[in-house]
C-alpha angles and dihedrals in degrees: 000000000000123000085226100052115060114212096260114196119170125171101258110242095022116145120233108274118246116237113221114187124240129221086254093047078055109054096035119071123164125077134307119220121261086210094065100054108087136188102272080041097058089034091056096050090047089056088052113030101025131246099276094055094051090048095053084040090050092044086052098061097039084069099038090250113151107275093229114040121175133221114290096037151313125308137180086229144060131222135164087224098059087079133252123280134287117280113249118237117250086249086056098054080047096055096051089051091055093049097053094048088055082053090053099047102032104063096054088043092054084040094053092038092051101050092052093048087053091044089052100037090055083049107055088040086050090056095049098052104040098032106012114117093214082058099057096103088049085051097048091042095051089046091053089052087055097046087044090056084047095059088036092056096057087061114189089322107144125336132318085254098061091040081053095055089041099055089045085078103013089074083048081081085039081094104057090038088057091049093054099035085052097049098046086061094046082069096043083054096049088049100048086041103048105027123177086272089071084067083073088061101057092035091063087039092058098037088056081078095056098041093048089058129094105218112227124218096221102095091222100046098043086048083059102050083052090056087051098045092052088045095050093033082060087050092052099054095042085056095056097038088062091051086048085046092052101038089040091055095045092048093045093056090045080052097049095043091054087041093059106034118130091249100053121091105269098050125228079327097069099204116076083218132028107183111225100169115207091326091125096029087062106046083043085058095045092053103044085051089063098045101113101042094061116085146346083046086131129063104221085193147327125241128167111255127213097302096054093254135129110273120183123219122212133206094256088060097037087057088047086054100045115027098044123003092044091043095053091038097054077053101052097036078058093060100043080050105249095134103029136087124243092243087061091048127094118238100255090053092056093049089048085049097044099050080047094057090035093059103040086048091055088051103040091045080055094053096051091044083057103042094050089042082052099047088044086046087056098047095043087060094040085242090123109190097319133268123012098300123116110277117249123262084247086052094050093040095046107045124103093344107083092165080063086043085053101054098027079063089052098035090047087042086053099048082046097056078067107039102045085067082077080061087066107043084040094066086035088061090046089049088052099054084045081065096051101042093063088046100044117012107225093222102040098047091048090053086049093051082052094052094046084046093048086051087043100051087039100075089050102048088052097074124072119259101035120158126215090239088054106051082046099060088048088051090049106033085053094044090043092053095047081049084051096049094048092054093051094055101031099044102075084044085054095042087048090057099050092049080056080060107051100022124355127259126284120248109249116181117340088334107110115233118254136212129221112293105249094211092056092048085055089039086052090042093052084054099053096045093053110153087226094052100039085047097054087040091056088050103048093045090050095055085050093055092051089043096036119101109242133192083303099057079105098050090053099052086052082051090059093061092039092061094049094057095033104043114137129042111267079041121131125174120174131184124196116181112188134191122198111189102189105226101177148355128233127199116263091059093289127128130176131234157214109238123200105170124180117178133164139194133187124184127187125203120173081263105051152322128256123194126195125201131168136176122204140186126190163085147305156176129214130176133162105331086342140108135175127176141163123198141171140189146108129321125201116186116176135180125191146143101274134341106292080050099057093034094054099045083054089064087039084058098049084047096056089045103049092040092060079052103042120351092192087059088053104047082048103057097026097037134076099249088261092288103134086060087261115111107263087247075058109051084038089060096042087060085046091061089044091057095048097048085044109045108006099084147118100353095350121129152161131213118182127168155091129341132198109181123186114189143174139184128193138179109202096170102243078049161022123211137177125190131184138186112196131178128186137189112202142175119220137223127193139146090256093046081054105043082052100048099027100064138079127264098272090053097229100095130060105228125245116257079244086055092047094056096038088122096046090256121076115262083237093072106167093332105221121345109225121182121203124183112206129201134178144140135174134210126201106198120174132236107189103295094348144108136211119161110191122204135196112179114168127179132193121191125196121188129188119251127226080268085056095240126139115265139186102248107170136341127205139183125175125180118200140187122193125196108197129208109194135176123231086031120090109238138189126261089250095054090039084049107042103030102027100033111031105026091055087048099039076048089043082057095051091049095053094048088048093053094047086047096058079037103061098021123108103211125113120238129182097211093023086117092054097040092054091052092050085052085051099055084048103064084035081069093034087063098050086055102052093056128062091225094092091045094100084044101051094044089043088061106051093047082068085094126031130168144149119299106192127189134230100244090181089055096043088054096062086069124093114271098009127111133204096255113136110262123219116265110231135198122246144174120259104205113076118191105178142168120211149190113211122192117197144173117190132185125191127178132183136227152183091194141318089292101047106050113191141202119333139210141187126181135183115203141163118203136194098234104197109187152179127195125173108182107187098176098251093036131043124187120182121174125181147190124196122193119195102219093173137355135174126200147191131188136175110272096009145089126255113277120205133178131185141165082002099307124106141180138162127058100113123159104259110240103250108256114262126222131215111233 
């Protein structure tokens, strides 16, 4: 209610009041003070003596003028005789009555008016500041001061990484902060816009319908002027509150834009506080809380780190690893070549590779020139490797055998033509993470994937129920995809600076090509040619060449097999494969055949071991009991120490032979492939002269050359004979043949490899041609049920001289008799006693001495552990002959095949008492398992030719002979296994050597004899 306009209430149709003067009126004359009339005072004598009357009463004392003045005039006294006041007209009265219902109505009307102009006007204001578009910028200024109070209010609690996640969800609640904020000064705004003194204006503005009326003095018609008035006096005010609304609203927004103009004093924000409470202190404290629950909970894998211990690897540095820094750096090593074949290489980027390799390999080639020198200076001087640690494989390899030295320098160069190679992509790698590292700093970007995994994992552990697996997905997926990202926009910048290495940049635009920086290629050479790294290089790659498989990685599996059937001296295995390819038929029942034959013996004494091998190619004829065939072929015999010896003079031997027939074949297959920077003839013939320092020595030797075999088989019923004729040209190796051939003119000095191939084929040539003529057949002839198969083999060998004539060089003549024991056959008690019985159990005691022997013996062998194993299987198959229990087995088995045996009846008919009438076929099995006493006597005599007879020897053995022969018509397959039970021997100039059950004496040189004078 305005100041201006007291709350006026009078009771509607009350007369004027009547003053009547008091004694005291009376007798007081004078004024009475304006000051000490207050509100409940005026309101109480309008209710009693009307408005009109106050306001002449308040008039008067304004001037001074007496309070109470009677009818005729004024006078400064009072007296109840002066008479009682003038009588109002009835349109004065009206007029009152009009006045004091405008008082009445007026004021609720303002209130009501007011209030919904206040209400509105917030409203609107409300409207504007927290939807309206054109407030916006209000909106968004006002939130960034709340979310500036909000980051204010954390303070420095905790790191920036933890405000920052924070904050993250803290300014989720900016929003409803801005709305509050905002409608809480909208009503600021309405208030200080539209204050309690606006109530005058509308007060004067309603009360404009009740003071333009004349009342009227008909009572229906002034009741209703008063319903009129109130309704007019509504209208007015809703017309000007309107207008206040209007003008409010357009004054408030000039106000708040100037309020919240950047250059106010509260900024874009408008306000100089928001208060946020402890929106942003309790989200800090949230997150610092979780800190250590977030990310690198889970070890990816553990590797050992610099120091050799144990290093664990999380999630946050596993993603660094995969998803970005193994990723670019498969791309750079790409472009500085490591990865890539040549053919998918630019030119420029060969040439940058091939100086690289070419100089690693110079450098490395120095270094194990140096290492081996170093190792023969050492043993030269006794000085070993030095100390009392093991000698390196370069020292072992190297003392006391130069021709070794000598190979292991061309084999390791050759290994290392290879390998240096790893040089070059090793300082590649490092160049590459070089690279990296400038792009992407290892340490920093794995702190900033921790960080964004932290956020990530964050958002997840804040909410109740979180698993661990859970909040560790969120920390990797979001650190996986800023890895990612980085990739994506780092990778072409690394590739860039790789291509600056190898080649230059491209120009691209106005910016000039450029080529590879030349002080960065002999910055990457020196590198690469690091004494540390060249020298460690040199030492690996010569370990690798003593440990790495050669040419005779194959020999020697076929060694292996050959020490577990032939494990014990006295000890024989063979093997013969044959394969018969019919060609054509003949009438009578005959056909002829393709013949490819491989077989294989191998034979220990206490001395050596010599192994046999032949391969054969050929034809045949057969026809009913008869057999005819002629091969030829090449034939390998060699005799060494153990097995590696033997195995490795039989590919000496191929060597020699193929190189007298191409010596480009045999560099090929026998060199290096000119790696070591010798010509590949040359490395081959360095590993030639290894071998023969190494295993051609004392009594070893190698024969390799040709075989013509002639061959013939016949049933004539009473009995079965064989008979072959074999001749062999061979060419012989020996440590004498070499030490002749292989030296200079004067005789003094061995030749180079280089020297020995000075006229493009080794000075070894064929070593010395030997020729041996072998002859032997066999007859089985039955006696009851009883076997005895009787054998006469002979041998005569010619060599050439210096003179090149044809000398006698050795004879030999052996006679055999077999007694078979064979399953599936019925046999005599004789043949079942002596050859099945006794002979396993006289072999089963060889093999155990010879067991307890390697058992108990102190000698190192390199194959002891196969050869006992082989001992082992042995008596295992001793045992099942001397029982009956494997009787069933054994006959089980060679009824598996069965087929027709015929017999020869013209044949048959040449022998005494037999005629030419057909014999029965009968069915047999064809798979013979035997076991077998053989019973032998051998001589052998040298020679150096017919005039100068040499040493001789006779022996007399007897021999366990286990066997297995499948024949399945086109294939024929025969393995056995000999076992020396018991052997005496005499030589020229020495004593009688015997050997039984695996023990021997005997065999000593005789004292020359001594003469008297």
């Amino acid at each position: 209610m305005s100041e201006h306009a007291s709350a006026q209430r009078s009771t509607k149709g009350q007369a004027p009041p009547v003053l009547q003067t008091s004694t005291t009126e009376t007798a007081t004359t004078g004024t009475l003070d304006a000051r000490q009339m207050s509100s409940a005072r005026i309101m109480q004598m309008q209710r009693t003596m009307g408005n009109r009357a106050v306001q002449h009463m308040i008039q008067r004392m304004g001037t001074g003028s007496p309070v109470i003045q009677r009818a005729g005039g004024s006078s400064s006294t009072a007296s109840p005789q002066q008479g009682s006041a003038p009588v109002k007209t009835p349109a004065e009265q009206r007029k009152e009555s009009m006045d004091a219902e405008r008082d009445t109505k007026v004021t609720p009307l303002v209130n009501t008016s007011f209030a919904d102009i206040r209400t509105k006007l917030e409203a609107a204001l409300k409207t504007y500041l927290t939807s309206d578009s054109k407030a916006a910028t209000i909106r968004q200024g006002v939130k960034d001061k709340v979310i500036a109070e909000i980051e204010a209010s954390m303070g420095a609690t905790g790191t920036a990484e933890q405000r920052a996640d924070a904050m993250k969800f803290a300014k989720e609640g900016s929003e409803g902060i801005m709305q509050a904020k905002l409608t809480s000064y909208a009503g600021e705004v309405t208030v200080s816009q539209f204050a309690d003194e606006k109530k005058r204006d509308l007060t004067a503005e309603a009360n404009k319908a009740y003071d333009l009326v004349t009342p009227s003095l008909n009572e229906a018609a002034f009741a209703k002027q008063k319903t009129k008035a109130a309704k007019d006096a509504e209208k007015l005010l809703a017309t000007r509150s309107k207008i206040l609304i209007a003008n409010a609203l357009a004054t408030s927004k000039t106000a708040i834009a100037t309020k919240f103009a950047s250059t106010a004093s509260g900024g874009g924000g408008g306000f100089d506080r928001i208060d946020v409470s402890t929106t942003g202190t309790d989200e800090l404290t949230k997150r610092i809380g979780l800190e250590n629950e977030l990310v690198d909970k889970t070890v990816v894998k553990t590797e050992k780190d610099a120091t050799g211990n144990d290093r664990n690897v999380y999630d946050m540095e596993n993603i660094y690893r995969t998803a970005l820094h193994q990723p670019m750096k498969q791309a750079v090593l790409l472009k500085l070549g490591v990865g890539r074949g040549e053919f998918r290489r630019s030119k420029e980027l060969n040439k940058f590779r091939d100086d690289l390799k070419k100089a690693a390999r110079e450098k490395v080639n120095q270094q194990i020139d140096a290492e081996i020198t170093r190792s023969q200076n050492a043993s030269t001087s006794g000085g070993g490797s030095g100390g009392t640690s093991a000698p390196s494989p370069a020292f072992t390899a190297a003392m006391n055998a130069p021709m070794k030295a000598e190979y292991m320098k061309m084999a390791t160069k050759a290994i290392a033509y290879k390998d240096s190679k790893q040089l070059v992509d090793d300082v590649m790698a490092a160049e590459a993470d070089t690279i990296i590292e400038a792009l992407t700093p290892k340490n920093d970007t794995i702190t900033a994937l921790t960080n964004i995994g932290k956020s990530a994992a964050y958002e997840v552990a804040r909410k109740s129920g979180s698993t661990r697996e859970q909040i560790r997905a969120a920390s990797v997926k979001a650190a996986t995809a800023q890895a990612e990202k980085l990739l994506k926009e780092k990778k072409d910048l690394a590739v860039l600076e790789a291509r600056k290495v190898t080649k230059g940049t491209k120009a691209v635009g106005t910016t000039a090509a450029t080529s590879a920086d030349p002080a960065k290629t002999r910055q990457v050479i020196a590198d690469i040619q690091n004494d540390d790294k060249t020298k460690k290089m040199a030492k690996a790659v010569i370990k690798k060449s003593v440990e790495a498989p050669d040419l005779n990685s194959g020999f020697a599996k076929i060694g292996k097999l050959i020490d577990l059937s032939t494990p014990n001296p006295g000890d024989s295995s063979s093997l013969e494969f044959e394969l018969k390819i019919p060609v054509a038929s003949a009438a009578g029942g005959g056909h002829a055949y393709f013949l490819f034959g491989f077989g294989g013996e191998a034979e220990r004494e206490v001395e050596d071991l010599t192994v046999n091998s032949q391969l054969t190619f050929g034809a045949g004829f057969t026809t009913f009991g008869f057999d005819a065939n002629a091969r030829f072929g090449l034939f390998l015999e060699g005799k060494g120490k153990d097995t590696d010896s033997v195995m490795n003079l039989m590919s000496y031997g191929l060597y020699r032979e193929m190189a007298t027939i191409s010596s480009a074949a045999a560099g090929h297959f026998w060199g290096s492939g000119g790696r070591s920077g010798d010509s590949k003839l040359v490395e081959a013939e360095k590993w030639a002269m290894m071998v023969e320092e190494q295993h051609l020595v004392d009594e070893s030797e190698i024969n390799v050359g040709g075989l013509a075999k002639l061959a013939m088989e016949a049933n004539v019923g009473v009995a079965e004979f064989s008979a072959e004729v074999a001749f062999k040209r061979l060419s012989k190796y020996n440590r004498e043949i070499i030490e002749k051939k292989g030296k200079d003119a004067t005789g003094t000095r061995m030749l180079t490899a280089t020297e020995r191939l000075a006229n493009g084929k080794s000075a070894i040539g064929k070593g010395e041609l030997n020729t041996t003529v072998e002859a032997g057949t066999e007859i089985e002839i039955g006696f009851g049920k009883d076997k005895v198969a009787f054998g006469l083999e002979g041998s005569i060998t010619k060599t050439r001289n210096d003179a090149g004539e044809w000398i006698l060089k050795e004879l030999g003549l052996e006679l055999s008799a077999t007694i078979p024991s064979q399953f599936g056959e019925e046999g005599g008690d004789f043949t079942n006693y002596v050859s099945k019985i006794v002979t396993a159990a006289i072999g089963g005691g060889k093999n155990l001495t010879a067991l307890l022997k390697k058992a108990f013996s102190s000698e190192v062998e390199a194959d002891k552990g196969k050869r006992a194993t082989g001992t082992v299987l042995d008596a295992g198959s001793d045992a099942l002959f001397t029982g009956n229990y494997f009787d069933d087995i054994g006959t089980s088995f060679a009824e598996k095949i069965q087929g027709d045996e015929t017999v020869n009846d013209t044949m048959r008919s040449w022998l005494p008492g037999q005629d030419d009438s057909a014999s029965e076929i009968e069915v047999v099995n064809k798979i013979g398992l035997s076991n077998a006493l053989k019973l032998g006597v051998a001589f052998k005599k040298e020679y150096e030719g017919w005039d100068q007879p040499g040493n001789w020897e006779i022996s007399i053995d007897a021999s366990q002979v286990k066997s297995l022969e499948v024949d399945a018509e086109i294939v024929k397959v025969a393995v056995e296994k000999a076992k020396r039970l018991g052997k005496l021997e005499f030589a020229k100039g020495k004593t009688m050597k015997y050997e039984g059950l695996g023990f021997a004496g005997g065999g000593q040189v005789r004292p020359a004899p001594t003469t008297t004078p």
